[in-house]
N, C-alpha and C positions, 0 to 999 in steps of 0.2 A: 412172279407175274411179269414184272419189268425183264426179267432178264429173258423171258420167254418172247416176248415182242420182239424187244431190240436185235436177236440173234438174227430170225431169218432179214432181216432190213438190214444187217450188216451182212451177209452171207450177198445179197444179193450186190452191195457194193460192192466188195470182194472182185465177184464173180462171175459179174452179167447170167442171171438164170433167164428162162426161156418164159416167163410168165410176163415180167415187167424190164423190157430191154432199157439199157441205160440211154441216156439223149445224145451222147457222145464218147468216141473214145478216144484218148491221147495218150499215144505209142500203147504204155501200158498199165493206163491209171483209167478207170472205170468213170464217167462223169454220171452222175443222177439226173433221171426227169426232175422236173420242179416238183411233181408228187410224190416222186419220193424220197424228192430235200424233207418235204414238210412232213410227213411222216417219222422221219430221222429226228427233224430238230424236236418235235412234239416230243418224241420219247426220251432225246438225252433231256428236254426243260424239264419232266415229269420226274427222272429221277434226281437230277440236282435239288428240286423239290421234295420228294421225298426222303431222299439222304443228304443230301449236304446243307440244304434249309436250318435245319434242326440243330447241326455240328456247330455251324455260324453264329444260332441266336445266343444258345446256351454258353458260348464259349468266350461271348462277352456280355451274359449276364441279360441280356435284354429278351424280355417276355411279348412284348408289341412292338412289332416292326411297320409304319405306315408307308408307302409311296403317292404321290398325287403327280396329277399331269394332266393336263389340257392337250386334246387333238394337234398336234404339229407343232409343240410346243415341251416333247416328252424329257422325262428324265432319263438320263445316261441310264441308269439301272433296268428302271421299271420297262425301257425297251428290250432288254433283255429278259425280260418275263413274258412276253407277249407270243401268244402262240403264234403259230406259224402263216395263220390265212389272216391276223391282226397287220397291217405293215403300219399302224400310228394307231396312237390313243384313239377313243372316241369320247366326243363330249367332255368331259371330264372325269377321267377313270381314277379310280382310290382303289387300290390294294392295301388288305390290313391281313398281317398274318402274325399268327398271336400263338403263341407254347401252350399249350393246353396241359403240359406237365403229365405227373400220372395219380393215375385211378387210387381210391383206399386200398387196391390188390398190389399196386404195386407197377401196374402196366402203362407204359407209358402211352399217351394218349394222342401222341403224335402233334405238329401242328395247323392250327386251322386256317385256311386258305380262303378271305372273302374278297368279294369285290362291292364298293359301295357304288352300284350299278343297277340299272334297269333290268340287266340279263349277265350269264353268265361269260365271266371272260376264258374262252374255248371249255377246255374239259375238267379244269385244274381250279378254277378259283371260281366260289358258287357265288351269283347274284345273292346281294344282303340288303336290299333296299326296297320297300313298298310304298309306291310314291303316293298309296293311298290313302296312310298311314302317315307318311312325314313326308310334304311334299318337299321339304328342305332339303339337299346331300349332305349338306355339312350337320344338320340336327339328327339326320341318319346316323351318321358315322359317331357322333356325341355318341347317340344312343349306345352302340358297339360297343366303345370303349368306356360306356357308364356300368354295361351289362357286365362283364369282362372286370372290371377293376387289376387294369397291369401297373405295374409298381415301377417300371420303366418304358417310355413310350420313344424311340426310336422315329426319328424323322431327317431325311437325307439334306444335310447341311455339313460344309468339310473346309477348313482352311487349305485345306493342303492336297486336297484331290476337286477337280472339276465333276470327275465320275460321281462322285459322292455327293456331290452339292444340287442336287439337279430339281429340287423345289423352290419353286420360286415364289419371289416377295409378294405378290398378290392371292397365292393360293394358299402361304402362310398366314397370313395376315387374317381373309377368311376364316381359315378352319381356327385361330385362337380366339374370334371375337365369335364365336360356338363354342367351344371348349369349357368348361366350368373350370375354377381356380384353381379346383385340387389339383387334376389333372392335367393343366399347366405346369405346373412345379413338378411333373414325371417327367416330362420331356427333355431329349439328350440326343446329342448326337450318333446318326447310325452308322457315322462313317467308318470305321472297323467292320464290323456288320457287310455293309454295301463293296469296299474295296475288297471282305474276305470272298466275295458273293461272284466280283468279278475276277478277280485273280486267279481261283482255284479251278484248277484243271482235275475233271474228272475220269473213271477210268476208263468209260464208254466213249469221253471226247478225245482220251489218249489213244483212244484204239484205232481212231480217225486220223487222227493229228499228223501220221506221218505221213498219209497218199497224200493230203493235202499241200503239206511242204514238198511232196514229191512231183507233184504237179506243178507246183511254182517254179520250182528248180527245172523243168523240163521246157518248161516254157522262157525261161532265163537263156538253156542253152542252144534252143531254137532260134531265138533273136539273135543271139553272140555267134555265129552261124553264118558261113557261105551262101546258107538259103535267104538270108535277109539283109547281110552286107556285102557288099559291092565296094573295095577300099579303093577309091578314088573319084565315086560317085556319094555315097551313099550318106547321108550327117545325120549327126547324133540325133535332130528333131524328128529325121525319117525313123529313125530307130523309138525310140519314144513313142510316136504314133503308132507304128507298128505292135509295139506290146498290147497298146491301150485296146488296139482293136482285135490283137488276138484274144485278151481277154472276153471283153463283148462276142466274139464269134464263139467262142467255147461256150458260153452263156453262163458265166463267171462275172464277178463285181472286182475291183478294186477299193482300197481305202486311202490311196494315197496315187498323184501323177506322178509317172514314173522318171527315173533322170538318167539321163547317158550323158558320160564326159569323157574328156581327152587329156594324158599328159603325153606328152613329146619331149624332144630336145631342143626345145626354145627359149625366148627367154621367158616366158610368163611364169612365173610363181605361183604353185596352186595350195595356197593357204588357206584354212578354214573359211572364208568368205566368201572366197572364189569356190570353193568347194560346197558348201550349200546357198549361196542365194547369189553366188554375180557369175555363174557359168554360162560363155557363151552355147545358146540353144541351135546355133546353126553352120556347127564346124564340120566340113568332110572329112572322114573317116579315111587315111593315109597308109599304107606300108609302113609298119615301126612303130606305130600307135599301141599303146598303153590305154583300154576302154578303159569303163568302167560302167555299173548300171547299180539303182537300187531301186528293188521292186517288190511287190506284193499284193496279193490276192486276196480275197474273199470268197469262202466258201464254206457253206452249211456255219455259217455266224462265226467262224474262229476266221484268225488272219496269219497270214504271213510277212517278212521281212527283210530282204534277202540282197547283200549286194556281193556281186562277183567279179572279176576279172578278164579280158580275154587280152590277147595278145595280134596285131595284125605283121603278119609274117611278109620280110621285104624279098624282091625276089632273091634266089639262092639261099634263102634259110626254110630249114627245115625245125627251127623249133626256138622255143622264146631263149633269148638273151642269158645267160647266165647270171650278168648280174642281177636283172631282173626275179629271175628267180630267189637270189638268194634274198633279193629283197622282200619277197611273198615272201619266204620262209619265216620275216621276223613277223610278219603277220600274224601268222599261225602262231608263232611261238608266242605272241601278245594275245592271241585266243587262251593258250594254254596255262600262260602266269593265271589271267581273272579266274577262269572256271575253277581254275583249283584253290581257288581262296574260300567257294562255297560252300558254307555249313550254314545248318540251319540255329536262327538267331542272331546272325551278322545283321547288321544295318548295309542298306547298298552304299552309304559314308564308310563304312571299315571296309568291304570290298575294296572299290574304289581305290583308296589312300592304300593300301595292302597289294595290289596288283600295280601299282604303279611305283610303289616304291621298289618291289623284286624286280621291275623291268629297268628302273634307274638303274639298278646292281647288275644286269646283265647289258646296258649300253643299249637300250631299246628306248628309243622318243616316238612313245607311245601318248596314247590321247583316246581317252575311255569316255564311251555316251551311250551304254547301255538300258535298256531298259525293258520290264516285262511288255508281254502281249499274249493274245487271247483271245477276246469277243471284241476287244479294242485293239487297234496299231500299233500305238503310245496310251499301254493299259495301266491299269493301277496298278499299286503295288510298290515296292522299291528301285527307286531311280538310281539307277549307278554313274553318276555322272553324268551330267552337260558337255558338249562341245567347249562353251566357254565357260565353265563353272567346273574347273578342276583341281579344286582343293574338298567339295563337296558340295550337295545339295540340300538346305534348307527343308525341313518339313517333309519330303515324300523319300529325301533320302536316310532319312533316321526312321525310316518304318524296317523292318524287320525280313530274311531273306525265313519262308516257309517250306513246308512239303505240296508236292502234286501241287506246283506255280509252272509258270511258262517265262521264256524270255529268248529276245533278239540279244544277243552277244557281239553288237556293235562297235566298233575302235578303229580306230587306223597307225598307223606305225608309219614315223617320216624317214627315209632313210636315202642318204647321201649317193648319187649313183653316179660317179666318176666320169665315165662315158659320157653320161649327156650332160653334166659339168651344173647339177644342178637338184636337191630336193625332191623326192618322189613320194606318194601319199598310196600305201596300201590299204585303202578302205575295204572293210570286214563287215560281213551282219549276218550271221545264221541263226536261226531259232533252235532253241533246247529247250530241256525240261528236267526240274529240277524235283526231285522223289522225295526228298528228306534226307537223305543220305549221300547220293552222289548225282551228277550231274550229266548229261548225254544230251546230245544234240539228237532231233528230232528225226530227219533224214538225212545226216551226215554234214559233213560241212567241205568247203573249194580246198583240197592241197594243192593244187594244178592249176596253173593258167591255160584256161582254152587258147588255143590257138586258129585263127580266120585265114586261109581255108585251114581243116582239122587233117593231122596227120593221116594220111591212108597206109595200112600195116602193110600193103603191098606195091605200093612205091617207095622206090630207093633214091 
């Protein structure tokens, strides 16, 4: 039945049919009406519900999974559960989904999906509370889990993930001074559970995942573009704005303000400091400039992560710098030591320390800060190193590299560039996805520095 839906609503992504024209088009990636984003996201929530729900709870043992959250106040998770015309809690929404195990036949019985709620939350979690009956929510929800008796009760609380932690101390506090004693002493953390909930890439959102990366990348090389720079007028903040509002104009989200910087042959030093938090925001864009951009989208709940290169060409050059290039090149090659370090069961600490140590052996002063994404930016899952935490990371980097996960493959490579008599920063970030077995990048990743204006094959 799921797979009967989902096709033709993916057909018509694809393909703009003549029934329901998409809201826009760009170049050659299909944009959805808002109707039928929410149609899409319904269908992938229903079957990550249906199939991946179940794989999660069982796989760590836990029979009762709770979420709470107050209107504007939600948990990282339980937003991700929320159908498509929900944009916030209401009131105070309680998700409880619980393993119903299987039948005396043998048949598994699936899990059951409530909400301790007035009404139902959309189509997937049925209203379980009869206010006429217990006008209390919390002696509601008692009720559930007295009926029910789960031998483990799962409740989102996490040292080590924010995602995971997203009940808070008043709604705790509540629901255990309702709670009867036994069922007290069930209680454990969902975080496994919640971090598998959000990290795992399904095959219907892999089936998506890549126009969407392709859309980000298109919009990357539209900005890095003659259409939008003007190298002697144009600064990095002009550029900046400009994405933010291409995206708005496509009627796309962001998850993060986007950043444009400059290296040259001056004397500034552009070290990690200068490179995420003291970059001047209003330098002109020059002849012989070295950009650079990191940016990403949102769209239909997944995101992207994406930093690239352009190159701005002085007059009499028809193409970027040699050494320049050979400098990207170590880039690339600092993309290719990490990915191949990925097997599943690595901690993103043996990555990390493993990819860093083969690029020590091939002369690469590289600097790894990878990390998954997904429904989040900076999503759960295994951290592969900090900016400034490059010996490892505590806690999210001892969690464990999976199958069908996502990730931005973030790094940069410092590399000495004779000519401008000074350190240059190849910063990297393309999304991939990682199967269980090997590892690909999502819609490919920059070997090439664009070049402003872009070569024309018919001028010489």
């Amino acid at each position: 039945m799921l797979k009967r839906l989902f096709t033709p609503l993916f057909f018509l992504f694809i393909t703009i049919n003549a029934v329901a024209q998409p809201a826009a088009t760009y170049p050659d990636v299909a944009i959805l009406t808002e109707r039928d984003r929410a149609r899409l996201v319904d269908e992938m929530l229903e079957d990550r519900f249906t199939n991946l729900l179940p794989q999660l709870m069982r796989r760590e043992g836990l029979d009762m999974w709770i979420i709470i959250s107050r209107e504007y106040n939600e948990d990282p998770v339980l937003k991700t559960m929320l159908p498509s015309t929900w944009l916030s809690a209401r009131r105070r929404t309680i998700m409880v989904f619980y393993d119903q195990g299987v039948d005396a036949k043998g048949v598994d019985k699936g899990i059951e999906k409530l909400a301790i709620a007035r009404y139902d939350v959309g189509n997937l979690l049925k209203g379980a509370w009869d206010i006429d009956v217990r006008p209390n929510q919390w002696e509601a929800l008692a009720k559930i889990i007295e009926d029910r008796k789960p031998k483990k009760i799962g409740l989102n609380t996490s040292t080590n993930y924010a995602h995971a932690d997203g009940l808070s101390f008043t709604e705790h506090k509540e629901f255990l001074e309702k709670l009867p004693d036994t069922y007290q002493k069930r209680i454990v953390s969902a975080e496994k559970v919640a971090v598998g909930w959000l990290e795992t890439r399904t095959e219907k959102e892999m089936t998506l995942y890549p126009m969407i990366c392709r859309l980000s990348h298109q919009i990357i090389q539209e900005g890095f573009s003659e259409a939008v720079i003007q190298p002697g007028v144009t600064t990095t903040d002009d550029v900046v704005w400009w994405f933010r509002q291409r995206i708005t104009s496509l009627g796309l989200d962001t998850w993060f303000h986007p950043t444009v910087d400059v290296q040259r042959p001056d004397q500034n030093d552009f070290n990690h400091l200068r490179t995420f938090s003291k970059r001047p925001d209003k330098q002109v864009i020059m002849p012989g400039d070295l950009i650079h951009v990191d940016f990403g989208i949102t769209y239909l709940r997944l995101n992207t992560d994406q930093q690239q290169h352009a190159y701005i060409l002085k007059p009499g050059e028809t193409d970027v710098p040699e050494s320049i290039k050979a400098a990207f090149k170590q880039g690339n090659r600092l993309q290719e030591i990490l990915t191949d370090q990925f097997r599943a069961g690595r901690t993103g600490n043996q990555l990390l320390l493993a990819a860093l140590d083969q690029a020590k052996k091939e002369g690469i002063n590289g600097t790894i800060y990878s990390h998954p994404i997904g429904v989040h930016g900076h999503a759960a899952g295994p951290t592969i190193g900090l900016w400034d935490q490059q010996k490892g990371v505590a806690g999210s980097g001892d969690y464990p590299l999976l199958a069908n996960t996502a990730y931005s493959i973030e790094l940069n490579a410092a590399v000495e560039l004779p000519d401008w008599k000074k350190t240059i920063r190849i910063m990297l970030e393309e999304d991939g996805f990682f199967d269980g077995q090997s590892f690909r990048y999502i819609d490919g990743r920059q070997t090439e520095i664009f070049t402003i204006p872009r070569k024309l094959g018919y001028v010489k």
